[in-house]
C-alpha positions as CSV (number, residue, x, y, z in Angstrom):
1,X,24.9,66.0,3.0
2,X,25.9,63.2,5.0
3,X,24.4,63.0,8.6
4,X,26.9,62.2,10.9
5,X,25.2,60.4,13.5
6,X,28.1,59.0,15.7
7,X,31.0,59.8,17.1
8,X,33.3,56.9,15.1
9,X,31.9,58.2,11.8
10,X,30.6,56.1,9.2
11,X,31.0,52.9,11.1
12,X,27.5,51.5,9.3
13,X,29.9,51.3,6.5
14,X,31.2,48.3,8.1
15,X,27.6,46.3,8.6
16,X,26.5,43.4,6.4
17,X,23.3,45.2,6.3
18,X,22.3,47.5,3.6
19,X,21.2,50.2,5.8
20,X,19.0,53.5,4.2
21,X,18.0,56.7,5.9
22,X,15.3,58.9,4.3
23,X,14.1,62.1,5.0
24,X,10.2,62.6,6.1
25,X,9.9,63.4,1.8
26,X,11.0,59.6,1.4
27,X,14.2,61.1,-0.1
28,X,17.3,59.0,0.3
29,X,19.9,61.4,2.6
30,X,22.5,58.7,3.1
31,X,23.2,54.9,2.8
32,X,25.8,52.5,3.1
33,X,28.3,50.7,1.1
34,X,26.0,47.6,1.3
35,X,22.9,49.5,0.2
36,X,24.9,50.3,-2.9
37,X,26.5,47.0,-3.5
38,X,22.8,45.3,-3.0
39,X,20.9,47.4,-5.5
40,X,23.7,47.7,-7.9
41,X,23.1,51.9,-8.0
42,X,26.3,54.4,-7.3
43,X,26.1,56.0,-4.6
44,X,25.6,59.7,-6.4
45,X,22.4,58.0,-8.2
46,X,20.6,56.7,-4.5
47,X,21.6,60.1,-2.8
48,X,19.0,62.2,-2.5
49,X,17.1,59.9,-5.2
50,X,13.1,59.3,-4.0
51,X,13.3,55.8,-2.3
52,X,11.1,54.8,-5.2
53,X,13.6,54.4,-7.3
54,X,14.9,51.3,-5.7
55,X,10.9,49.9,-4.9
56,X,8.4,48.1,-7.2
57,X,5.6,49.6,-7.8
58,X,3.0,47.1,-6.7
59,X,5.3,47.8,-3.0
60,X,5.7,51.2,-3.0
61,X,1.6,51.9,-1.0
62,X,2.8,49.7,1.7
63,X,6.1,50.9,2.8
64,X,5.5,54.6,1.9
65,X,2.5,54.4,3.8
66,X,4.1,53.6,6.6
67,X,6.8,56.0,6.7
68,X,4.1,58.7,6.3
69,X,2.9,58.1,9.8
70,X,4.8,58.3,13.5
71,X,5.7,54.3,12.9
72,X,7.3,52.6,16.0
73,X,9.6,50.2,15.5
74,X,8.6,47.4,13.0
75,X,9.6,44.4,10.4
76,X,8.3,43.6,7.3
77,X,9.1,41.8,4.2
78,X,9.1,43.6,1.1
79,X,11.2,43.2,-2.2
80,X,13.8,46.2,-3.8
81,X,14.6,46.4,-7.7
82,X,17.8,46.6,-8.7
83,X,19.6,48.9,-11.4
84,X,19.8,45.3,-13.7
85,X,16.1,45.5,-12.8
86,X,16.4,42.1,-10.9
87,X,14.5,41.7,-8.1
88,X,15.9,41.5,-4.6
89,X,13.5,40.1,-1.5
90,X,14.3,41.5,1.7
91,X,13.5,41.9,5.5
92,X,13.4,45.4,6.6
93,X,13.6,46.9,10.0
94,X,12.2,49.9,10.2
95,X,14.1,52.8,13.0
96,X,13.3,56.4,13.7
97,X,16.7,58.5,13.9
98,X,16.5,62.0,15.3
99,X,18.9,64.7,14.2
100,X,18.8,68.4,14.8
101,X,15.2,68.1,15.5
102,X,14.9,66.7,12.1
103,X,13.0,63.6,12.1
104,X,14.5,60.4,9.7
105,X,13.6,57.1,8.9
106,X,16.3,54.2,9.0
107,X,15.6,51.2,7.0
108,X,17.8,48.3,7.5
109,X,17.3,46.1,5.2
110,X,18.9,41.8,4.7
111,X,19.0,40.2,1.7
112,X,16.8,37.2,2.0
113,X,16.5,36.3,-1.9
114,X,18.1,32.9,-1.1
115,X,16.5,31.9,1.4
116,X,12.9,32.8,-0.3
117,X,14.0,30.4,-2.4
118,X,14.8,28.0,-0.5
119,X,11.3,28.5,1.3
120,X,9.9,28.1,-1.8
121,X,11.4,25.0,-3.4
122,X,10.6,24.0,0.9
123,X,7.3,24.2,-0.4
124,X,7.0,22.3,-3.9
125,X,8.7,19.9,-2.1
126,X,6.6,19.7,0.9
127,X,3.9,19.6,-1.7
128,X,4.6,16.9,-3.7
129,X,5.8,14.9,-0.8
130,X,2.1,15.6,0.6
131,X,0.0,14.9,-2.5
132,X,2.1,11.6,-4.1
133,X,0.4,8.8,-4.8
134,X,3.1,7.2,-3.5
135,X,4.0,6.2,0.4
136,X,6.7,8.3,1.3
137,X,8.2,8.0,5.0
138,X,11.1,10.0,6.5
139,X,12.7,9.2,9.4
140,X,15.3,10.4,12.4
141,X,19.2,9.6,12.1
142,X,18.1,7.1,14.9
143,X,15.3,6.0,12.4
144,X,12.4,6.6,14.3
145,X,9.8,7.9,11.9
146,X,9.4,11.8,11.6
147,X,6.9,12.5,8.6
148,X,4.3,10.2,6.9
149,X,2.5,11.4,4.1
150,X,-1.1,10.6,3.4
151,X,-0.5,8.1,0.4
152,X,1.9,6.2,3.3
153,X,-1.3,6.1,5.1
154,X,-3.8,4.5,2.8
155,X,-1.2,1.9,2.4
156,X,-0.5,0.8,5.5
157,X,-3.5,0.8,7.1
158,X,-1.9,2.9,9.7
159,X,-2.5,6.6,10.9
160,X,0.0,9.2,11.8
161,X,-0.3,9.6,15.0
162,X,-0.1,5.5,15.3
163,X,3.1,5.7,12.9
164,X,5.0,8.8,14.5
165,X,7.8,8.2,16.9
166,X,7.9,4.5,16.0
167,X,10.1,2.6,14.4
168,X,9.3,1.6,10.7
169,X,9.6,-2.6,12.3
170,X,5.8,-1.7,13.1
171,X,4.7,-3.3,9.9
172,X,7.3,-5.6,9.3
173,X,6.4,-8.8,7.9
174,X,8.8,-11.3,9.1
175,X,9.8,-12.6,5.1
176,X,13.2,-10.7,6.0
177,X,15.5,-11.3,8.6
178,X,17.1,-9.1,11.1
179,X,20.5,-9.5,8.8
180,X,18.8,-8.3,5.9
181,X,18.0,-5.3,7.5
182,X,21.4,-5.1,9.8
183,X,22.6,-4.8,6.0
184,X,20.1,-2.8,4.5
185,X,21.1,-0.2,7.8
186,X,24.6,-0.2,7.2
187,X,24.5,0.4,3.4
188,X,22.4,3.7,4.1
189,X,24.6,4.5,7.1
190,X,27.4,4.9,4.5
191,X,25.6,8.1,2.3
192,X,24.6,5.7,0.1
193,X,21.1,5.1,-1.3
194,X,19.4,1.8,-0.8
195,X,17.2,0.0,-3.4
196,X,15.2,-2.9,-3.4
197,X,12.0,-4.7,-3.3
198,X,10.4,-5.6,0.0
199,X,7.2,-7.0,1.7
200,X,5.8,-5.0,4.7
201,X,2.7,-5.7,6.5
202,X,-0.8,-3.8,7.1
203,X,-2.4,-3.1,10.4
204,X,-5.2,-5.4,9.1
205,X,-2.1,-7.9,8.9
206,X,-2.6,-8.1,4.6
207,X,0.6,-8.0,2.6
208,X,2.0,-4.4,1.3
209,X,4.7,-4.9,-0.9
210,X,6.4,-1.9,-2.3
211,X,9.8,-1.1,-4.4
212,X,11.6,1.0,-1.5
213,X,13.7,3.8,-2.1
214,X,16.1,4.7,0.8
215,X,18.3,7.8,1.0
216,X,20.3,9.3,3.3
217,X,19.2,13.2,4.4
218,X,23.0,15.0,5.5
219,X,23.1,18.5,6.4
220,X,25.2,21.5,5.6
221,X,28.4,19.4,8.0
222,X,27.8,16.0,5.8
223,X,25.7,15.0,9.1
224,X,23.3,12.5,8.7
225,X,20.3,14.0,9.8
226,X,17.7,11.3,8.9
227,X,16.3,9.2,5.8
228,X,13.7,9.2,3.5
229,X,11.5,5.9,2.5
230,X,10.0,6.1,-1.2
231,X,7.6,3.6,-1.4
232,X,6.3,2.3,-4.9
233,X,3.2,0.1,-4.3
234,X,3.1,-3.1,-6.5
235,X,1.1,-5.2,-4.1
236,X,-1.6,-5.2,-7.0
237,X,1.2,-6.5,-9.3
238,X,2.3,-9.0,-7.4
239,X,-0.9,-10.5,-7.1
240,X,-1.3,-10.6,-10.8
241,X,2.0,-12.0,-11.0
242,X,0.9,-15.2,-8.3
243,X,-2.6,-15.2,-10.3
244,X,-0.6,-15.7,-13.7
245,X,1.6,-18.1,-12.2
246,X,-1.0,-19.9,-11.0
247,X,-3.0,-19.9,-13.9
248,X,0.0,-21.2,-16.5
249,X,0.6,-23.7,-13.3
250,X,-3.2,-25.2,-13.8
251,X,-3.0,-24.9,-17.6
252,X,0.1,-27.5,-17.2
253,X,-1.4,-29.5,-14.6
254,X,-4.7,-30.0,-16.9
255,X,-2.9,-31.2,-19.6
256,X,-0.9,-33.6,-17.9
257,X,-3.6,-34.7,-16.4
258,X,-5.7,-36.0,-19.4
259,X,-2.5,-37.7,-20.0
260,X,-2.2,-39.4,-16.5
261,X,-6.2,-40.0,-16.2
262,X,-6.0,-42.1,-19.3
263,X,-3.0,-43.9,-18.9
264,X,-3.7,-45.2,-15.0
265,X,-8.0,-45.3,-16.1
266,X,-7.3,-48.5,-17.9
267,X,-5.2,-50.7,-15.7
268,X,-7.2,-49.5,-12.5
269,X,-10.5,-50.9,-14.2
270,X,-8.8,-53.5,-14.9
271,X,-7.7,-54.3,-11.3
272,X,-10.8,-53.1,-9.9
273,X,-12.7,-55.7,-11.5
274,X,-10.2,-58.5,-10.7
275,X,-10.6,-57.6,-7.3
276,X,-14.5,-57.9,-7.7
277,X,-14.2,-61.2,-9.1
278,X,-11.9,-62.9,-6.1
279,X,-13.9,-60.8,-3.7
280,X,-16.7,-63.0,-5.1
281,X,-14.8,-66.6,-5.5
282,X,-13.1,-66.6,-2.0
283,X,-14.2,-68.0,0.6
284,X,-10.8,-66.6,3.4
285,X,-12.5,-64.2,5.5
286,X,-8.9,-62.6,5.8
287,X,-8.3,-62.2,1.8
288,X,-11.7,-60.5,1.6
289,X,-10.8,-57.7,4.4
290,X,-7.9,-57.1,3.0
291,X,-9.3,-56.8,-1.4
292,X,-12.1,-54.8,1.1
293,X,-9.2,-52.2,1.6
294,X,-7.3,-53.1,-1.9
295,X,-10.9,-51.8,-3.4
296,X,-11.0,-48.4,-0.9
297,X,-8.3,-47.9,-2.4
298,X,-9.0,-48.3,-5.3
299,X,-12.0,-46.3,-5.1
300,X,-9.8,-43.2,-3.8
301,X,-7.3,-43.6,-6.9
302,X,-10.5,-43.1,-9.4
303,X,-12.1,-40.5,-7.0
304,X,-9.2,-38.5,-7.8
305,X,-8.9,-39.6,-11.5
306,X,-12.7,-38.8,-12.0
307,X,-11.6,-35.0,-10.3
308,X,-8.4,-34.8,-12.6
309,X,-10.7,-35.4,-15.9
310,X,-13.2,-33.0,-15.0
311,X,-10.8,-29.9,-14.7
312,X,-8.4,-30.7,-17.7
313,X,-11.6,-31.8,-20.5
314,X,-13.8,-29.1,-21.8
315,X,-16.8,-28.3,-19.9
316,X,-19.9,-30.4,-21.5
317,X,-22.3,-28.3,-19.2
318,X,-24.4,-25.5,-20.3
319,X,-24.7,-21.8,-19.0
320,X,-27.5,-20.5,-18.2
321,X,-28.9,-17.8,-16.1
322,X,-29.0,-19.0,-12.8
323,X,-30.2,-18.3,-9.2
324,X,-26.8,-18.1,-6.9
325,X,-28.7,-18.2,-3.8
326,X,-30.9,-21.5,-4.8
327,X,-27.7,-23.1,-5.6
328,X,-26.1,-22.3,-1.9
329,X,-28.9,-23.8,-0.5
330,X,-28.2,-27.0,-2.4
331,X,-24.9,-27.5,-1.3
332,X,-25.9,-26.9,1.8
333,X,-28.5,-29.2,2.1
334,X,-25.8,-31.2,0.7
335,X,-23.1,-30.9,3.3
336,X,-25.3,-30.7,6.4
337,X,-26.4,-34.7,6.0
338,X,-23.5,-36.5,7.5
339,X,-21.9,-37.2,11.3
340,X,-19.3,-34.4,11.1
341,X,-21.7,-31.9,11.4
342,X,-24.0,-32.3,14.1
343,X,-22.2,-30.0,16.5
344,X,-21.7,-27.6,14.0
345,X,-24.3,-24.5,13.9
346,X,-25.1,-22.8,10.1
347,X,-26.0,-19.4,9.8
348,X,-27.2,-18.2,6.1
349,X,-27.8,-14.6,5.5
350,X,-28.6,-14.7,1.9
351,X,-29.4,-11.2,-0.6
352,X,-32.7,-11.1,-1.4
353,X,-31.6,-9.2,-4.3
354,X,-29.2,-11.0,-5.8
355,X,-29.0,-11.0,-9.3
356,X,-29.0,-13.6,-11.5
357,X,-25.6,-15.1,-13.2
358,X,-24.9,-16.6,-16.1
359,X,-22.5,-19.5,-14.9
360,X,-23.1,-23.6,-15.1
361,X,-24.8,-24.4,-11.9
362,X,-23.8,-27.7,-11.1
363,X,-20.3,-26.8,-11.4
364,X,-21.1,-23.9,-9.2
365,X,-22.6,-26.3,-6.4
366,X,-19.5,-28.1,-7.1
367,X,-17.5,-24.6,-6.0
368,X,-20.0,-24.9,-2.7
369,X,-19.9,-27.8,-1.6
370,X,-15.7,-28.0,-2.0
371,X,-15.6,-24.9,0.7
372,X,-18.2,-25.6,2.9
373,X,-16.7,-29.6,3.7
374,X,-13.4,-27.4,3.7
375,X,-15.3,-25.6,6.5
376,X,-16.6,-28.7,7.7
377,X,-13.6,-30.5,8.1
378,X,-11.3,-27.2,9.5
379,X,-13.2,-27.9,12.7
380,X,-12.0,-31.4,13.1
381,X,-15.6,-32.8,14.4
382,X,-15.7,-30.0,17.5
383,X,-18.7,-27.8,18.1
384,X,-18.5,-24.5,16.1
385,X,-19.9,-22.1,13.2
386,X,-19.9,-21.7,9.9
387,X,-21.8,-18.4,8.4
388,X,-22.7,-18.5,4.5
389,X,-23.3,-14.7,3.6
390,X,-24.4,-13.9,0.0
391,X,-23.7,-10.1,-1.5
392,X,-23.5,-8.4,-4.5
393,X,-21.7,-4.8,-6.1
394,X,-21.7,-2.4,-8.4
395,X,-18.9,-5.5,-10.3
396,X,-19.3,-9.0,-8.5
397,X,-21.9,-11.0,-6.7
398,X,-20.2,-12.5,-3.5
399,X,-20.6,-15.5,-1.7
400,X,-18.3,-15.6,1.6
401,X,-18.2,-18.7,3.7
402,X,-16.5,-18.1,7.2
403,X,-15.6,-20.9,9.7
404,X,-14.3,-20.9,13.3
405,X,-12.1,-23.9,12.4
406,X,-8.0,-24.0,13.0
407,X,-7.5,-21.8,10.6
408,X,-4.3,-22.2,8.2
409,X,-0.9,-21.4,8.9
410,X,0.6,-18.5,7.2
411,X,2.8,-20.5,5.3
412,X,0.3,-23.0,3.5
413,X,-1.6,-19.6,2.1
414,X,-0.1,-19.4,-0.8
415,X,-0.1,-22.9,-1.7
416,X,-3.8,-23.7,-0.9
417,X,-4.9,-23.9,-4.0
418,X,-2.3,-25.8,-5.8
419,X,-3.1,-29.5,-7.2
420,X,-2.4,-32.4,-4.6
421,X,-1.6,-29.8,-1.6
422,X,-3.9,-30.4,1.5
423,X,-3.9,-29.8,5.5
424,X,-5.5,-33.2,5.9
425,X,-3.5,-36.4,7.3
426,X,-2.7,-39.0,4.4
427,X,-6.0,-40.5,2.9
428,X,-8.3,-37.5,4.6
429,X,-8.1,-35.9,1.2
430,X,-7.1,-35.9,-2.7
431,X,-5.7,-31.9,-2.4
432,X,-8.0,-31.5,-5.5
433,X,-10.5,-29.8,-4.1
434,X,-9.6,-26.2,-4.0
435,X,-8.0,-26.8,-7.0
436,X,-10.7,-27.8,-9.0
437,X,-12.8,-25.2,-7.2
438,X,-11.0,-22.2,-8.4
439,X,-10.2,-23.3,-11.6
440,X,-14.3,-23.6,-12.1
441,X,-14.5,-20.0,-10.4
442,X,-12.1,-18.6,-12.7
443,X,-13.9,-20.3,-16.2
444,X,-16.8,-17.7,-15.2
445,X,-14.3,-14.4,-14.8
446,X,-14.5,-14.8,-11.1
447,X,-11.8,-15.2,-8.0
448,X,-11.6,-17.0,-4.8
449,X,-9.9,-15.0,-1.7
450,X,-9.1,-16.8,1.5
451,X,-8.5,-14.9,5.3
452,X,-7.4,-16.9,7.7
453,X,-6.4,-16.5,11.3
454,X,-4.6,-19.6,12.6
455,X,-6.5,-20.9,15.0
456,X,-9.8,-18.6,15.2
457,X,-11.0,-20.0,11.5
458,X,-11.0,-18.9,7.7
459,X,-13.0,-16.6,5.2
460,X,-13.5,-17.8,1.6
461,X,-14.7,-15.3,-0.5
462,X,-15.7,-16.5,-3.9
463,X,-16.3,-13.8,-6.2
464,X,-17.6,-13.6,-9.5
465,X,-18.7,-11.0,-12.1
466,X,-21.9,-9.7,-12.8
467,X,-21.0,-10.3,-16.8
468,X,-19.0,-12.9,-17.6
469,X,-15.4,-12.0,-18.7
């Protein structure tokens, strides 16, 4: 029998709800046309059907519970089966009616299948956004960022709460200009997604460059409500790429250069020796200061000869297992004889247990002595420091030399190790140096890395493996 609880009838009929009243036996009395809709039964099979027949079992304790007892007025989430035996999640609000001193229990109960679902794929997304090895950013409409995820964090040296509210420009590089990203803005602006390769910088101020994918985040209205950076990190990649470059660069350089050391060899003996012989024969104190500066010259060309010989031929010197710290102190003792260094103050803070390599020591000192006049030189005969630190891992032994010299300009990084390039003025230096240097470095399996702030000095770092590659 239908309780008739309101003067305008069966108005519930109307509500969105599905609305069920039991009896204090848990026995459906009445229900609306949404109750019946939602769980798919007739209305003859919920009326005065046990309001188990439209609960699961494992949810059935908790609800019946409940409505054994004087409840007050409560919410819960619990889920309903339908006659398809689908499962329905829904948010119940739990009433108390009173009727002819008969006590009821109103469940009013919304549909929230969908948006569980939604709260759940919420979730997975949330989750992998979280746990990616890749950076992921997401920004405001305005495109101040919103959301970093932990993998963003590693990578940019940044943390959250230094990244939040900012704008992503914070680790801009400066290799793009403002119209790049004026265009990069007004491509995503459209809806569309944006992607491209780019090269942001670390809070340490080292490179980070990514593949970036940019895409819009619209709402329900076709708002944009904000985007979303996926970052791809191929900074290791490209510093393979340079190394390979680099690498097939010096393996062409050598070989023209056996060409080019024999062909000008010849004639500059030649000339030398002519020079020699009128030097001897004249008696004009003029001709013999000027052959004095004809054989300087002369002396530079085969300097830079002998240098171009000894990287392209095949090393004649033998490995052997050999004490990296003795050899420092060589070069050291080396580079400290001579008038640019007096006002300069050495620190060594050598590993006492360093282990032995298995590299060509001479060619090694060679490696030395290159950095530490580099050193030498960077401070352009004013007082300062220069620290020579030996290490070793688990991988490599390390030998880092760090000035307080100029330093070297940003641009000139990249090329610092390239044949004939050099920071001196003309006739300071061949630009063979480095060259040379990390070509021997890289014979043994090892690398050279350079830091450099420009004007507070630079950090060599010349690495190389505890077993030859």
């Amino acid at each position: 029998m239908a309780i008739h609880y309101s003067k305008y009838g069966r108005v519930f009929d109307l509500l969105p709800e599905m609305i069920l009243i039991v009896d204090a036996d848990q026995v459906i009395v009445d229900h609306n046309t949404a109750a019946a809709e939602g769980t798919g039964y007739a209305s003859s099979d919920l009326l005065h059907s046990s309001l188990d027949l439209i609960l699961p079992a494992e949810q059935r304790r908790v609800l019946m519970s409940i409505l054994k007892t004087n409840f007050s007025d409560q919410s819960l989430e619990t889920k309903f089966v339908r006659s398809d035996k689908s499962i329905l999640d829904v948010q119940i609000d739990l009433r108390k009616l009173y009727s002819a001193e008969r006590f009821y229990s109103v469940l009013i109960a919304k549909d929230i299948t969908e948006q569980k679902k939604r709260e759940l794929d919420h979730l997975r997304f949330s989750n992998v956004i979280q746990h990616t090895v890749n950076p992921i950013q997401i920004t405001d409409a305005s495109g101040k960022m919103v959301y970093v995820n932990p993998a963003f964090e590693t990578a940019s040296g940044y943390t959250k709460e230094e990244l939040l509210g900012r704008n992503p420009r914070i680790l801009n590089s400066g290799r793009h200009s403002r119209d790049f990203w004026k265009s990069v803005w007004d491509y995503i602006s459209q809806r569309k997604v944006w992607v491209g390769e780019i090269e942001n910088r670390r809070k340490d101020g080292n490179p980070f460059h990514t593949e970036l994918v940019i895409s819009p985040i619209v709402d329900g209205s076709d708002h944009i409500v904000g985007f979303m950076g996926a970052h791809r990190d191929i900074t290791e990649q490209r510093i393979l790429e340079q190394q390979l470059v680099r690498s097939q660069k010096m393996e062409s350089i050598g070989t023209l250069a056996a060409g080019i050391a024999h062909e000008v060899g010849n004639p500059l003996t030649s000339i030398s020796s002519l020079v020699q012989v009128i030097q001897r024969t004249t008696a004009d104190e003029f001709a013999k200061d000027k052959l004095g500066l004809i054989k300087d010259q002369i002396n530079r060309i085969a300097r830079i000869i002998r240098d171009l010989v000894d990287f392209s031929r095949p090393s004649a010197y033998v490995i052997k297992p050999t004490d990296v710290n003795k050899v420092v102190r060589e070069a050291l003792n080396i580079v400290q004889y001579g008038k640019k260094v007096k006002d300069i103050a050495f620190t060594l803070e050598l590993a006492d247990d360093l282990p032995s390599l298995s590299v060509v020591p001479d060619q090694l000192a060679q490696v030395f002595i290159n950095i530490l006049m580099n050193a030498v030189d960077s401070l352009e005969g004013k007082p300062g420091s220069i620290w020579i630190q030996s290490r070793s891992n688990a991988e490599h032994v390390e030998v880092v030399v760090k000035d307080t010299g100029k330093g070297i300009d940003p641009g000139d990084r990249e090329k610092i190790f390239e044949p004939f390039f050099t920071t001196k003025t003309v006739g300071q230096g061949t630009g063979l140096g480095l060259w040379v240097s990390y070509g021997i470095v890289e014979s043994f399996g090892g690398d050279i890395e350079l830091e450099s702030d420009l004007g507070r000095g630079s950090t060599f770092k010349i690495k190389l493996p505890l077993e030859g590659e």
